[in-house]
N, C-alpha and C positions, 0 to 999 in steps of 0.2 A: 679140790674141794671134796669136798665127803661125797661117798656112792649111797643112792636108795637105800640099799640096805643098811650102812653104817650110820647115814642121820637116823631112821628108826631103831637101831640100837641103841643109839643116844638115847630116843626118846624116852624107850625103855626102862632103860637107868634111871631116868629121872624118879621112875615110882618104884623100879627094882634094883638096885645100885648092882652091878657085877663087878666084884673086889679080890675074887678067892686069889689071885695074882699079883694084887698090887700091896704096897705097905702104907698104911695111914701114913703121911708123912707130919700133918700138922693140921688144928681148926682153926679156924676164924672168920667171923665174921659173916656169921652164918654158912660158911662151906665148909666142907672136909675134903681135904687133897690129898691124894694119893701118888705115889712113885711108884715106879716098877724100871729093873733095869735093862737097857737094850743091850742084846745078844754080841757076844764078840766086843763090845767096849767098855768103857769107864763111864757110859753117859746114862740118863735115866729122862726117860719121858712121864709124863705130868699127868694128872687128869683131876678137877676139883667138880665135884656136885655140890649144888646150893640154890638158894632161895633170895631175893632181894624183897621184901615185902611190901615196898614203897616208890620201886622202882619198873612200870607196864615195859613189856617188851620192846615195843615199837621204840618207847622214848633210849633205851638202853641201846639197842641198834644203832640207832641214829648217836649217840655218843660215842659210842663201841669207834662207829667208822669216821667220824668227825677229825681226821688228823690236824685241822688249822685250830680247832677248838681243843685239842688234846696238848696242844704247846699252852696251854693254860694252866692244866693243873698238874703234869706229870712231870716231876723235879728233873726226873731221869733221861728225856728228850731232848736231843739236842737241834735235830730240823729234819726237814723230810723235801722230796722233790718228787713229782709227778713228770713218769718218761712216754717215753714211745710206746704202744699197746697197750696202755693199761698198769704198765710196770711202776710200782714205786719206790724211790731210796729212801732208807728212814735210816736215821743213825741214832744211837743211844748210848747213853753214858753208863760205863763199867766202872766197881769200886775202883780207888787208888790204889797203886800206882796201875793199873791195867789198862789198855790203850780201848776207846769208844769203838763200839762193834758196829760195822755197817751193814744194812739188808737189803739184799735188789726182791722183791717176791710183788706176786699178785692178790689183787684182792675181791674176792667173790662176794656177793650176797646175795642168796636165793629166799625167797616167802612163800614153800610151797601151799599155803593156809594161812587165812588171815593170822595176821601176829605172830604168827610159827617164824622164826628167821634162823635161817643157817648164814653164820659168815664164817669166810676161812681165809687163811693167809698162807703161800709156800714160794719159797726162797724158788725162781725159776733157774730151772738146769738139772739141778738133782733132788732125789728123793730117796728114801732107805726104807729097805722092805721088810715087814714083817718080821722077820727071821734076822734082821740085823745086819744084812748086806747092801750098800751102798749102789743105787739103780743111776746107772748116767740117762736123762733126756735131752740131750744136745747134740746137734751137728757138726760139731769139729771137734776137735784133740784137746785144744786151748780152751778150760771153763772159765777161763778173765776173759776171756774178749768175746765169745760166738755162746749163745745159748740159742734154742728152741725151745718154744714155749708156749702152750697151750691158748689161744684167744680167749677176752673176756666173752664175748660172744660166743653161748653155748645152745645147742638142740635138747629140746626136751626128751629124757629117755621115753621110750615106749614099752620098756617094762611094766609088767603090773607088780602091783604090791599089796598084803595083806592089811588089813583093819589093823590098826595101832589106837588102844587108848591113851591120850595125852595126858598129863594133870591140869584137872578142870572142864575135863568134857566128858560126858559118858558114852558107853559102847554104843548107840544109836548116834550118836552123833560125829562119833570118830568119821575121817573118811583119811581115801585112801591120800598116800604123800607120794609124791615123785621129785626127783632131782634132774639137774641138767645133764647130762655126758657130755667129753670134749669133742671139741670138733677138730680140724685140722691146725697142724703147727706154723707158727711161723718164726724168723730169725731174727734176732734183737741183738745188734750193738753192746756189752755194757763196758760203763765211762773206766777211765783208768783207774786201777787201785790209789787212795788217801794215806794218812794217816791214820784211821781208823784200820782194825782189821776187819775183814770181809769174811763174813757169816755165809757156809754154804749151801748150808744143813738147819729149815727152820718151818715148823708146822706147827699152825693153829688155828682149833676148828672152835665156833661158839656156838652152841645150840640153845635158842631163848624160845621158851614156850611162854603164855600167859599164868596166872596162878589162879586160884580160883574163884577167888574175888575181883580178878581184872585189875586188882590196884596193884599187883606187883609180878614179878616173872621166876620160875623157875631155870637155870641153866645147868647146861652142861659143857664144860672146860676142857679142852686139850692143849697139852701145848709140850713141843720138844725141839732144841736147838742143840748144834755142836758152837759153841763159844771160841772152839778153835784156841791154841796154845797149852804152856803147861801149867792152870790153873791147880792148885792144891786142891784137895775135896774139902776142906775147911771151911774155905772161900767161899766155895760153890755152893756148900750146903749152908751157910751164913747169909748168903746174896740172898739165896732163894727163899730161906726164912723170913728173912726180911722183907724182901721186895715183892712174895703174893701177896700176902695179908696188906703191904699198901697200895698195892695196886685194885685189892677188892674193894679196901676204902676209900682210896681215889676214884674210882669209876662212880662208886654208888653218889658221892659228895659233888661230883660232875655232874651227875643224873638230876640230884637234887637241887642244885644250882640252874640250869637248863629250864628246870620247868618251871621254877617261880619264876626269872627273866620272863619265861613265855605268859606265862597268868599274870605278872605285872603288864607287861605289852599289849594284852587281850582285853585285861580292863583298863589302858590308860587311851586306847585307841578302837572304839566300839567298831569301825570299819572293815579291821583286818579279822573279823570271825564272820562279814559279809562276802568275805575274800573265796573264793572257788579252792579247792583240799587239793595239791598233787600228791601221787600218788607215790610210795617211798619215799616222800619229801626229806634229804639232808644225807640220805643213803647212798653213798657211790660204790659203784661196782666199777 
């Protein structure tokens, strides 16, 4: 998951975008996506800034992380399986003729402030650094079968951290943000390789603030995978055209589907607004 200091980088962004490195890649849909390419390969990591105007944080989380609700509207999902630790397999359908990519990773969601929400998702085992160097975190030789991997279960840093104004709050009212750091590893099984190919290499961090009207959220988008094989860049830059801009109007369409269900359910049954609120209701970590 993101470090203290990299969610308020994020947050940053949201009012000061930092671009001098990356290439607008395309708009839509109220975001603008950026690429930039990682060192040493043919691959490129992502990052979109935007605005939902009609879509509050909280509700946006709660869909974001909904995977039983996400076999609803995302054409591209083919199923997913909750493992041992926290770990989840999700598989997803790749253009023709290219074989469905599978993913073992974990999934974080932190609320360091009300409706601030950091979620993040990484492929457990490996990671790639900075500088474009492939970081092994596992306990044995074989990355099919033994990873180590960081528990959902995390300590809160004791870091301090500077004032960060959000969008929608002012400088009296900012306070300070803090994130979890991990705590100790543990060893996970993963299931034998499918039919699908196995994604080794995959990060994505979402950072949803409120807007300033409350009625909808600003975010901020990361996201990079190695897809593995010898995909053309045609493809890739084809898929990817295609497939943010639906997936920003598939979220948002999710979103908005979600909460009239819930405003029809809330006026057909006066009871359930008598009902006691939990807290992250719909959120799995």
């Amino acid at each position: 998951m993101l470090s203290d200091q990299q969610f308020q980088d994020c947050l940053a962004e949201l009012t000061t975008p930092k671009v001098e490195d990356w290439e607008l890649f395309l708009e839509s849909h109220g975001f603008r996506i950026y690429r930039k390419a990682l060192p040493t390969t043919a691959l490129y990591e992502y990052k979109a800034l935007g605005h939902y105007p009609d879509v509050p944080s909280k509700l946006l989380a709660d869909v974001f992380t909904d995977l039983e609700y996400r076999k609803t509207w995302d054409k591209n999902m083919v199923g997913f399986k909750r493992l041992d630790h926290g770990v989840i397999h999700y598989t997803t359908k790749f253009p023709w003729p290219l074989s469905p990519r599978e993913y073992f990773y974990e999934l974080t969601v932190h609320e360091p402030k009300e409706n601030h929400f950091c979620v993040s998702s990484q492929t457990v085992g490996k990671t790639r650094a900075a500088d474009g160097t492939l970081q092994n975190m596992y306990s044995s030789n074989n990355y099919k079968s033994m990873v180590s991997l960081v528990p959902s279960s995390m300590t809160t840093s004791a870091s301090s951290s500077t004032l960060l104004t959000v969008p929608g709050t002012s400088g009296a009212a900012a306070s300070t943000l803090s994130l979890p750091t991990p705590g100790s590893h543990k060893v996970f099984k993963l299931p034998a390789v499918n039919k699908s190919v196995r994604v080794e290499e995959y990060r994505q961090d979402v950072v949803m603030v409120p807007s300033e009207d409350g009625k909808g959220c600003h975010v901020w988008f990361g996201y990079f995978d190695d897809p593995k094989g010898h995909i053309p860049s045609s493809i890739v830059n084809w898929a990817t055209k295609s497939g943010i801009p639906g997936f920003l109007k598939g979220i948002q369409e999710a979103c908005l589907r979600r909460a009239a269900t819930q405003r029809g359910a809330s006026s057909a049954s006066p009871a359930i607004r008598d009902r006691p609120s939990t807290p992250d209701s719909g959120i799995e970590a």
